[in-house]
C-alpha positions in Angstrom: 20.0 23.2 13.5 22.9 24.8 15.5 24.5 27.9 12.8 25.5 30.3 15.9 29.0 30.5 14.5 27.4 31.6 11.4 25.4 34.4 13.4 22.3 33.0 13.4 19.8 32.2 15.8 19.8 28.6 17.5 17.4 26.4 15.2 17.4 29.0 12.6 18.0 27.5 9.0 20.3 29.6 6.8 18.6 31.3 3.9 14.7 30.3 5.8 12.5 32.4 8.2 10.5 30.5 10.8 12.1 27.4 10.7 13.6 26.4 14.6 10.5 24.2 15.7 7.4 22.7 13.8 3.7 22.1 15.8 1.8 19.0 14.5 -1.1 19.6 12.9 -3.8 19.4 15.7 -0.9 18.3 18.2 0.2 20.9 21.1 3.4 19.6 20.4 6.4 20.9 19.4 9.2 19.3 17.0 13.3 19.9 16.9 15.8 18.8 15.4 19.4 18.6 16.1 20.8 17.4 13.2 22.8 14.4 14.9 21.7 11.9 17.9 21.0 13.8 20.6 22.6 12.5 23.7 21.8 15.6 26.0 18.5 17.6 26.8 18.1 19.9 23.4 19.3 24.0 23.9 15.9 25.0 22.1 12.6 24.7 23.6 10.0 21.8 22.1 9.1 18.6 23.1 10.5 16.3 21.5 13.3 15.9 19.0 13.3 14.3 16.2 15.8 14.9 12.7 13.1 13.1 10.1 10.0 14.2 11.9 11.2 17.9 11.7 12.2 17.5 8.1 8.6 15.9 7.5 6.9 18.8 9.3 8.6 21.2 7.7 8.1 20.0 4.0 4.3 20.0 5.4 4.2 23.7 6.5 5.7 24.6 3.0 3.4 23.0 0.9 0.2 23.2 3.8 -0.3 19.9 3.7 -1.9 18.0 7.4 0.6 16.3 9.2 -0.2 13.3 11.7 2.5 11.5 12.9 2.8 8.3 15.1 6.4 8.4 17.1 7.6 6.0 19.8 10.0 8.3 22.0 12.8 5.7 22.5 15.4 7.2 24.9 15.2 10.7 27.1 18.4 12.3 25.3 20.8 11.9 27.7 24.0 9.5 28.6 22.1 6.3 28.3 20.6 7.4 24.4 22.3 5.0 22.6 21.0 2.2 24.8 18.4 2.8 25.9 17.4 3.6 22.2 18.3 -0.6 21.5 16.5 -1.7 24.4 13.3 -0.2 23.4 12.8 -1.8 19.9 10.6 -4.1 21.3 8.3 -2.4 22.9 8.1 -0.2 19.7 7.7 -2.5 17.4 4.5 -4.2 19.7 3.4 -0.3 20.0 3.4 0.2 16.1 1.3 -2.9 15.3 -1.0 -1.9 17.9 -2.0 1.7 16.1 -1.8 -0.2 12.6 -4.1 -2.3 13.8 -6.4 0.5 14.8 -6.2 2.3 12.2 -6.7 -0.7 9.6 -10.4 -0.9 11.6 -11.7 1.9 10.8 
């Protein structure tokens, strides 16, 4: 979230301490949001961004419940977002099916 012209920190949520960027769980990683398609490289560190992951994670960390996630990063936030976002359904979709599959195994 981006309230600087409030006077608040970039990714700081009004009326919420720690709330710029989420880790996963076990996951080194980091989530963002931006609150809108990102079509540039993000202002605040993480690793990847990601508006429903972040509100996921978040809800998580509140109520310290374990959170895995499975996310297909579809486009590298830049000019070409919007299509390349379109021209990776596909490969996706294929990738999805692949972990359901796996996990229906075990």
């Amino acid at each position: 979230m981006d309230a600087r012209p409030l006077g608040l920190a970039l990714g700081a949520t009004p009326f919420e301490t720690g709330t710029e960027r989420f880790t996963l769980s076990d996951s080194p990683l980091i989530c963002g949001t931006a609150d809108r398609f990102v079509t540039s490289a993000p202002e605040l560190a993480c690793d990847l961004v990601d508006m429903e992951l972040y509100a996921l994670a978040k809800i998580a960390k509140r109520e310290q419940i374990p959170l895995k996630s499975y996310k297909f990063i579809s486009d590298s936030a830049d000019d070409s977002a919007q299509q390349d976002w379109k021209n990776s359904l596909p490969d996706s979709a294929s990738g999805f099916l692949s972990i359901q599959d796996d996990l229906l195994s075990l």
